[in-house]
N, C-alpha and C positions, 0 to 999 in steps of 0.2 A: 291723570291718564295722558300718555304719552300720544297725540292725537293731530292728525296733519288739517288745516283750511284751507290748503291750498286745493283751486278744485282741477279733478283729473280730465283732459279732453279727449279719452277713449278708454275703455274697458283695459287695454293693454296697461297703459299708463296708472291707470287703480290698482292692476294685478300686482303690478310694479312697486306701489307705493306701499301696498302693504303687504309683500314681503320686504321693505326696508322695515316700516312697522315693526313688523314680527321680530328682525333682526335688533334693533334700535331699545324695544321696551322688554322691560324685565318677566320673572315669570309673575309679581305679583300684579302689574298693570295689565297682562294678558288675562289672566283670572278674572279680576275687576269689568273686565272687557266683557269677559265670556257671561259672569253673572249677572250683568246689565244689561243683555243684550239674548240671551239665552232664550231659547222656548222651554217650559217646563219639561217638554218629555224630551230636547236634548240633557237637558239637567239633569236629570233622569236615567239617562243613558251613559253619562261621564263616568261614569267609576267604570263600566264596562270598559268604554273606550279607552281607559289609563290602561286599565288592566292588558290590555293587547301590546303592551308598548313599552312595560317596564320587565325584568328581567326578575328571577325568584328572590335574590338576596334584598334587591328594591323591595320586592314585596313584603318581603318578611321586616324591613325597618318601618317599612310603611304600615302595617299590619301594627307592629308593635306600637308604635306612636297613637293611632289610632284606639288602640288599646287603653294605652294610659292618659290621652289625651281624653276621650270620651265613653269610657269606659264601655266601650267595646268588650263580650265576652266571649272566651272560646267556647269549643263543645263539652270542652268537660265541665266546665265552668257553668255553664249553662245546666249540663245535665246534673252537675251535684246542686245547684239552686231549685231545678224544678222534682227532687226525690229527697229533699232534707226536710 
C-alpha cells in the first residue's frame, strides 16, 4: 500500500497529502485501503455509494461481471429457480 511516514504539521498539510495519496495510488491500493480500515456499516453501504457515481452502461458491465463472477441471479432467474 502506497502509504506516506512522513508526519503532517497541520490538518491542512494531511488534507494535502492525501489528496496526492489519492492521486499517486492505484484503484487497487485504495480498495485495500478502504477494507482495512473500513467500519462494517461503511462496508455496508459501498455498493450504494458506487451506485451514485457510475453511469447505466457501467452498471450493466458491472452488473454482468458480478453475474458471472459470483453468480449473481437475475429476477427471472430467480423466479424460474423458486417455481421449478
Amino acid at each position: 500500500m502506497n502509504t506516506t511516514t512522513t508526519p503532517q504539521q497541520d490538518a491542512d498539510q494531511a488534507y494535502d497529502a492525501g489528496t496526492e495519496w489519492i492521486r499517486m495510488s492505484d484503484r487497487h491500493e485504495k480498495l485495500d485501503f478502504l477494507m482495512e480500515t473500513a467500519s462494517v456499516e461503511f462496508k455496508d453501504g459501498i455498493l450504494n455509494e458506487l451506485m451514485n457515481f457510475i453511469h447505466e452502461d457501467d452498471m450493466d458491465k458491472f452488473f454482468k461481471h458480478l453475474r458471472k463472477t459470483w453468480s449473481i441471479k437475475t429476477p427471472p432467474e430467480l423466479d424460474y429457480e423458486l417455481n421449478s
